[in-house]
N, CA, C and O atoms as a GROMACS GRO file, in nm:
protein
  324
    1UNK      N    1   7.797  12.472   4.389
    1UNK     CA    2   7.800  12.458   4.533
    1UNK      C    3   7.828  12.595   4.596
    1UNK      O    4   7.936  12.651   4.576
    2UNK      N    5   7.731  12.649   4.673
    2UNK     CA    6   7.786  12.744   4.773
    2UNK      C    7   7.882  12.762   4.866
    2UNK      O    8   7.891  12.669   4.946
    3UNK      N    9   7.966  12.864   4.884
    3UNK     CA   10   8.071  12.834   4.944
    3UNK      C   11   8.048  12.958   5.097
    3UNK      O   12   8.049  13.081   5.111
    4UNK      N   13   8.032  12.844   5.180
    4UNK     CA   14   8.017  12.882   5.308
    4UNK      C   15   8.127  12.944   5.399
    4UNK      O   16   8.245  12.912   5.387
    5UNK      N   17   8.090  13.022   5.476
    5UNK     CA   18   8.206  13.126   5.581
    5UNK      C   19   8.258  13.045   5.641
    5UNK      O   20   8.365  13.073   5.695
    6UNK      N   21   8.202  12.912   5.654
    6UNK     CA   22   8.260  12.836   5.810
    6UNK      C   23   8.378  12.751   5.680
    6UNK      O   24   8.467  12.677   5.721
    7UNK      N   25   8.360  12.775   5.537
    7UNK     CA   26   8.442  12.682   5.456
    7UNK      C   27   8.568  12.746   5.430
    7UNK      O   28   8.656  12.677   5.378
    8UNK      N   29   8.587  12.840   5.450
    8UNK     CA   30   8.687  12.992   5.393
    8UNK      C   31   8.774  13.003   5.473
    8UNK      O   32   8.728  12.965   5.581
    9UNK      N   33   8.932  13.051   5.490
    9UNK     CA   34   8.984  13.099   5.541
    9UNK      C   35   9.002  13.069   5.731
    9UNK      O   36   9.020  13.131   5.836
   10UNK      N   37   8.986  12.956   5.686
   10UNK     CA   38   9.002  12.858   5.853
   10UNK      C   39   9.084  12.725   5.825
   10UNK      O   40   9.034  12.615   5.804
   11UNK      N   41   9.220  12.756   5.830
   11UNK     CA   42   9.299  12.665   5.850
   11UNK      C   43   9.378  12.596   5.929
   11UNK      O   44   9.460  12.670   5.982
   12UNK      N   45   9.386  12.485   5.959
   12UNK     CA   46   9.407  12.420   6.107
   12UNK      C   47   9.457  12.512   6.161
   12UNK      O   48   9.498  12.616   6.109
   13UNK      N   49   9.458  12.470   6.309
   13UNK     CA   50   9.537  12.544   6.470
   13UNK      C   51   9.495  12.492   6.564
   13UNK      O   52   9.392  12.430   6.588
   14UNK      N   53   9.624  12.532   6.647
   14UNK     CA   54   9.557  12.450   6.752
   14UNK      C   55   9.409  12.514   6.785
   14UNK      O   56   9.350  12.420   6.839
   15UNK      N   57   9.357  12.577   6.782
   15UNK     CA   58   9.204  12.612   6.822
   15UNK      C   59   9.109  12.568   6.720
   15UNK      O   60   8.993  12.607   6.718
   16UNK      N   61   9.156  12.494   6.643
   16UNK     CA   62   9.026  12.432   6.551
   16UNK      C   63   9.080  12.342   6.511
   16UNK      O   64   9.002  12.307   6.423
   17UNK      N   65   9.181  12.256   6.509
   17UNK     CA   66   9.185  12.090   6.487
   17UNK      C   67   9.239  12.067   6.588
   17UNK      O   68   9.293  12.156   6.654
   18UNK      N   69   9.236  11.907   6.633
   18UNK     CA   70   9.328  11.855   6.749
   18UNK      C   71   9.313  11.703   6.653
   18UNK      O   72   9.212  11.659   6.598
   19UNK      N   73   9.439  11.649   6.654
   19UNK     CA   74   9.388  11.459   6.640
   19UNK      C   75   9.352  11.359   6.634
   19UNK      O   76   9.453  11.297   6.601
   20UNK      N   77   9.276  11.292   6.642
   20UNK     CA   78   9.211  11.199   6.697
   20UNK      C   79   9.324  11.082   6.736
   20UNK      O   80   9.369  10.994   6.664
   21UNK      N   81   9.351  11.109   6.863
   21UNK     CA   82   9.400  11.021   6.910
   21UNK      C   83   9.441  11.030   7.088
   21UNK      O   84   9.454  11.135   7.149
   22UNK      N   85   9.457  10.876   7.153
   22UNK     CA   86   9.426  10.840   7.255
   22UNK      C   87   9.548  10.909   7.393
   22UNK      O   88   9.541  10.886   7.514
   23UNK      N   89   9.641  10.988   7.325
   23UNK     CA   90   9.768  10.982   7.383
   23UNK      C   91   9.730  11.130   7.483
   23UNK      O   92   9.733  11.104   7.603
   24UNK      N   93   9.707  11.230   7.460
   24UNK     CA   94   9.670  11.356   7.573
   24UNK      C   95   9.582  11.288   7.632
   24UNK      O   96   9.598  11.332   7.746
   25UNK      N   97   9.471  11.186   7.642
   25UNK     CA   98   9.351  11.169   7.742
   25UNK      C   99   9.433  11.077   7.837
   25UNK      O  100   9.410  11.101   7.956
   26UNK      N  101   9.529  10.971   7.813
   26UNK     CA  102   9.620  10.921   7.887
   26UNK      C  103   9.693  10.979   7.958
   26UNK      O  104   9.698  10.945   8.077
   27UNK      N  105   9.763  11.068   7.918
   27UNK     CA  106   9.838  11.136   7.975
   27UNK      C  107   9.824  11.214   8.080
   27UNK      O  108   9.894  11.218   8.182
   28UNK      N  109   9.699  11.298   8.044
   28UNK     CA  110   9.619  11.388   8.169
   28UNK      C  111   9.580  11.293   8.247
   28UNK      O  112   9.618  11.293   8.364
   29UNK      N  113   9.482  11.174   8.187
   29UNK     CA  114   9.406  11.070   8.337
   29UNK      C  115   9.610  10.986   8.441
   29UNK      O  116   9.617  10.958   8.560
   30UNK      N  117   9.707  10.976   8.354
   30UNK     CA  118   9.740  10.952   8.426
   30UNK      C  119   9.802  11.038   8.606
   30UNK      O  120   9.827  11.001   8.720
   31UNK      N  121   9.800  11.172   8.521
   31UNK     CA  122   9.836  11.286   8.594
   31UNK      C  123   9.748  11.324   8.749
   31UNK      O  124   9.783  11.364   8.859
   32UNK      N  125   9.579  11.275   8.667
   32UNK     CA  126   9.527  11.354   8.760
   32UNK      C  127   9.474  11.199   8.866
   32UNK      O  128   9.478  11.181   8.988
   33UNK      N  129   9.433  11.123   8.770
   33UNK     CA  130   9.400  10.998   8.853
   33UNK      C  131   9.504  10.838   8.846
   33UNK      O  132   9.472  10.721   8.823
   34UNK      N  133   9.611  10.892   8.872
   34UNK     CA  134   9.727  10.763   8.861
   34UNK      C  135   9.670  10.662   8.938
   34UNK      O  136   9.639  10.569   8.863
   35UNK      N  137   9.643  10.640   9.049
   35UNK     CA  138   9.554  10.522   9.119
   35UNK      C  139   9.469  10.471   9.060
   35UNK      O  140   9.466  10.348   9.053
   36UNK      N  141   9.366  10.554   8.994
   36UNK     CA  142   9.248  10.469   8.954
   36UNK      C  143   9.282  10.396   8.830
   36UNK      O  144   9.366  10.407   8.740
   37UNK      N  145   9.152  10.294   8.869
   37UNK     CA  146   9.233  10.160   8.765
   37UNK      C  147   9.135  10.203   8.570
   37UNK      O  148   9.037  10.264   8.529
   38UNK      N  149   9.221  10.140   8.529
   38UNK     CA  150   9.260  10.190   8.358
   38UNK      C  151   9.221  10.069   8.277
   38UNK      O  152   9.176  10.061   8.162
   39UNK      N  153   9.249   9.980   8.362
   39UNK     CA  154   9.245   9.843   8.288
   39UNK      C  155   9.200   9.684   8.344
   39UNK      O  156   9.290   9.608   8.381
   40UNK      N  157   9.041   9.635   8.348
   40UNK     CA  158   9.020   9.511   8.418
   40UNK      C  159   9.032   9.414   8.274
   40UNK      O  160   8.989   9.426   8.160
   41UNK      N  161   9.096   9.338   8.329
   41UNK     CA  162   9.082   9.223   8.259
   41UNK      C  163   9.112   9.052   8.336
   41UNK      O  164   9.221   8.994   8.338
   42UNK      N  165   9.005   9.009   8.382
   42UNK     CA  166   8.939   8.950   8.474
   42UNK      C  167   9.043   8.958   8.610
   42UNK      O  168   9.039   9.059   8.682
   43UNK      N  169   9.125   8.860   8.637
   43UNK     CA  170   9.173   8.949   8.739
   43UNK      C  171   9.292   9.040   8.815
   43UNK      O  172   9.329   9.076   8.926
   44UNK      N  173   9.329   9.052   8.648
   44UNK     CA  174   9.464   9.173   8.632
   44UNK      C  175   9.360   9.334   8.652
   44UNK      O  176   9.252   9.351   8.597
   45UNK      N  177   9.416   9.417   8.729
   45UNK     CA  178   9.419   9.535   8.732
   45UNK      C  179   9.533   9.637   8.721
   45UNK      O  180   9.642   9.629   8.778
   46UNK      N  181   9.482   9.754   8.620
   46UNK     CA  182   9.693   9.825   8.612
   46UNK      C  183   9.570   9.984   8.611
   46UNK      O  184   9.456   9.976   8.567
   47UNK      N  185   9.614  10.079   8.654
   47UNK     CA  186   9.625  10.194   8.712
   47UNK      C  187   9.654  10.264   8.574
   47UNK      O  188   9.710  10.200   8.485
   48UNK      N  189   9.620  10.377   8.560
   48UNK     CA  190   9.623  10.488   8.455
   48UNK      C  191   9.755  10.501   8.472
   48UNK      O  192   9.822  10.487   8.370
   49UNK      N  193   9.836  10.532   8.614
   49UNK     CA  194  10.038  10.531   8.614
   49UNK      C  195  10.091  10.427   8.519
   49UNK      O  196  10.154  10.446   8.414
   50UNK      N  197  10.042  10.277   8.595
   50UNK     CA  198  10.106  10.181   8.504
   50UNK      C  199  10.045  10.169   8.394
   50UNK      O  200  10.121  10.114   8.313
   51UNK      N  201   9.908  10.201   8.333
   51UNK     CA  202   9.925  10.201   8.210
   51UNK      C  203   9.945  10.298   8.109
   51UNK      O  204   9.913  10.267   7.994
   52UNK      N  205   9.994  10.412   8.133
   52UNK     CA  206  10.103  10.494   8.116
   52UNK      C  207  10.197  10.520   8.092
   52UNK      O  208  10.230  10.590   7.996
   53UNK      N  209  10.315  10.443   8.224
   53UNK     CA  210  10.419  10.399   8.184
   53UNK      C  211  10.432  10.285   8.107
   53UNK      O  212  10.531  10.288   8.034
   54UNK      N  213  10.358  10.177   8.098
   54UNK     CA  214  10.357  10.108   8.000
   54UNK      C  215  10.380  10.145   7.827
   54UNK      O  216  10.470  10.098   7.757
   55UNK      N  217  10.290  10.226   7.789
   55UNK     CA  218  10.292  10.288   7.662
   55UNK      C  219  10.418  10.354   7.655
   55UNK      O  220  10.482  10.316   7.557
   56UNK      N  221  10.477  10.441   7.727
   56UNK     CA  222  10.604  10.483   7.767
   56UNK      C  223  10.718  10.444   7.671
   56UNK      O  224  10.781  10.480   7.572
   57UNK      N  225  10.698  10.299   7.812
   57UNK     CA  226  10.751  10.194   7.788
   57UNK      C  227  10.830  10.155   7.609
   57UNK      O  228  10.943  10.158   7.559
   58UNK      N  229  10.692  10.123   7.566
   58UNK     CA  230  10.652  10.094   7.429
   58UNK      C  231  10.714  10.148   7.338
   58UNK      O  232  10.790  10.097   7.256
   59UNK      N  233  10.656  10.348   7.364
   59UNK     CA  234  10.746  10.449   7.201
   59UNK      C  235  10.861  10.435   7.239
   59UNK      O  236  10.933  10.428   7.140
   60UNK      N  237  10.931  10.426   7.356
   60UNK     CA  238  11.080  10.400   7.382
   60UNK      C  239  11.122  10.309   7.279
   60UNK      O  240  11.161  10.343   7.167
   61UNK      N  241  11.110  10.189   7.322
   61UNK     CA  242  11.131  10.083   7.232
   61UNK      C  243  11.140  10.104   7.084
   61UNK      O  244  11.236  10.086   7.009
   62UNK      N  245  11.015  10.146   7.058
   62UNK     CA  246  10.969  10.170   6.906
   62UNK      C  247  11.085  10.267   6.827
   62UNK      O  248  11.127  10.244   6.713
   63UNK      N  249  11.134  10.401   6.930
   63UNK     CA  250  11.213  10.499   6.875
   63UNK      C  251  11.364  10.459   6.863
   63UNK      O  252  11.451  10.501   6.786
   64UNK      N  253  11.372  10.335   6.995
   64UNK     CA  254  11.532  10.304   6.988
   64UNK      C  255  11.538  10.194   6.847
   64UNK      O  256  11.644  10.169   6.790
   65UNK      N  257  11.418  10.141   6.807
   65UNK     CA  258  11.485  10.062   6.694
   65UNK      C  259  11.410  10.151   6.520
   65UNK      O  260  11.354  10.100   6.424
   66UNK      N  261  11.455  10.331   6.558
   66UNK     CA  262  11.461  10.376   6.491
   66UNK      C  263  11.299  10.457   6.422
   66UNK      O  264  11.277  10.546   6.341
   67UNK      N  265  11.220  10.374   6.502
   67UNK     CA  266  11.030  10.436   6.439
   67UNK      C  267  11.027  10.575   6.511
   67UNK      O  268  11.060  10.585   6.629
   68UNK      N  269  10.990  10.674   6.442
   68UNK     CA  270  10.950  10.844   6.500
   68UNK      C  271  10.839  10.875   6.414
   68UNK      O  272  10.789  10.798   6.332
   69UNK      N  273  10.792  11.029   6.444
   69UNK     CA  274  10.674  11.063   6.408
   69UNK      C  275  10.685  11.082   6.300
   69UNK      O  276  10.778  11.124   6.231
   70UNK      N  277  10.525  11.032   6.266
   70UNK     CA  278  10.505  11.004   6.123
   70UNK      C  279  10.552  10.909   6.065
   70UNK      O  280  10.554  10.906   5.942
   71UNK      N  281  10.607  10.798   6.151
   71UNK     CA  282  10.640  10.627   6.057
   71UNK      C  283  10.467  10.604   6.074
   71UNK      O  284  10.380  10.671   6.130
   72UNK      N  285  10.466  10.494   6.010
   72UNK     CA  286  10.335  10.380   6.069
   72UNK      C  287  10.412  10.290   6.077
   72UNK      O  288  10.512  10.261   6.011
   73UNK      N  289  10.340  10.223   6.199
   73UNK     CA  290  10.353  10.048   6.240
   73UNK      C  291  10.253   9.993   6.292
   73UNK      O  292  10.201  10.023   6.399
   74UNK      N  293  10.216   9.897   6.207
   74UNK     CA  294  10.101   9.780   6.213
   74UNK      C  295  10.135   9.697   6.284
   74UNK      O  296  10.254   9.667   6.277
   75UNK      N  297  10.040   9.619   6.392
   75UNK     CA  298  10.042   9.470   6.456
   75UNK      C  299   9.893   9.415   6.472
   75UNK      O  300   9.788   9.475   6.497
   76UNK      N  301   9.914   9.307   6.454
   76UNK     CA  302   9.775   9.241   6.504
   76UNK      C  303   9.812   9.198   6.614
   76UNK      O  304   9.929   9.164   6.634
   77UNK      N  305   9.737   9.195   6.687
   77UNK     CA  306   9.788   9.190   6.822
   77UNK      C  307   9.577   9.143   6.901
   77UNK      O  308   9.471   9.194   6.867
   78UNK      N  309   9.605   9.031   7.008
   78UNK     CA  310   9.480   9.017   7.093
   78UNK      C  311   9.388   9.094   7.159
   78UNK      O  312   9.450   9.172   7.231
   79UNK      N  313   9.247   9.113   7.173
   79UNK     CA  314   9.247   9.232   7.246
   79UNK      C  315   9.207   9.197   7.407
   79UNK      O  316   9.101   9.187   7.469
   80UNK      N  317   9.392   9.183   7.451
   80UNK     CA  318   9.365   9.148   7.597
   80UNK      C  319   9.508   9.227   7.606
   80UNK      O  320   9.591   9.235   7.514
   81UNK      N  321   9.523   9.298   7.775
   81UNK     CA  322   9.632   9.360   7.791
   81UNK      C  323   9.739   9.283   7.797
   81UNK      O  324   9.850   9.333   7.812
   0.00000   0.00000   0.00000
């Protein structure tokens, strides 16, 4: 196998990996568009703020009964808010 330049001597940073995950795109939409709505589900509506603070909400919870970065926690859970 050839070993390519783009394969060499490029190890994460922030300028060449980021996460895959949902928590900075929340965070910014809640910042820049807190009004606009985040979430229909027929005729509940919640706002990028409240669903924001919601999640908030949530790692609070999660950290006071001890979960931090890098636990996992599984739920099955509905997919309705």
């Amino acid at each position: 196998m050839t070993i390519s330049a783009y394969n060499t001597d490029l190890d994460r940073n922030p300028a060449n990996h980021q996460p895959l995950t949902p928590l900075p795109f929340l965070e910014r939409a809640a910042a820049i568009f807190p009004n606009h709505t985040a979430i229909i589900h027929g005729p509940l509506r919640r706002s990028y703020a409240e669903f924001y603070a919601r999640s908030r909400r949530l790692a609070s919870a999660l950290a006071r009964h001890g979960i931090g970065k890098n636990d996992t926690v599984a739920a099955m859970l509905p997919n309705t808010p």
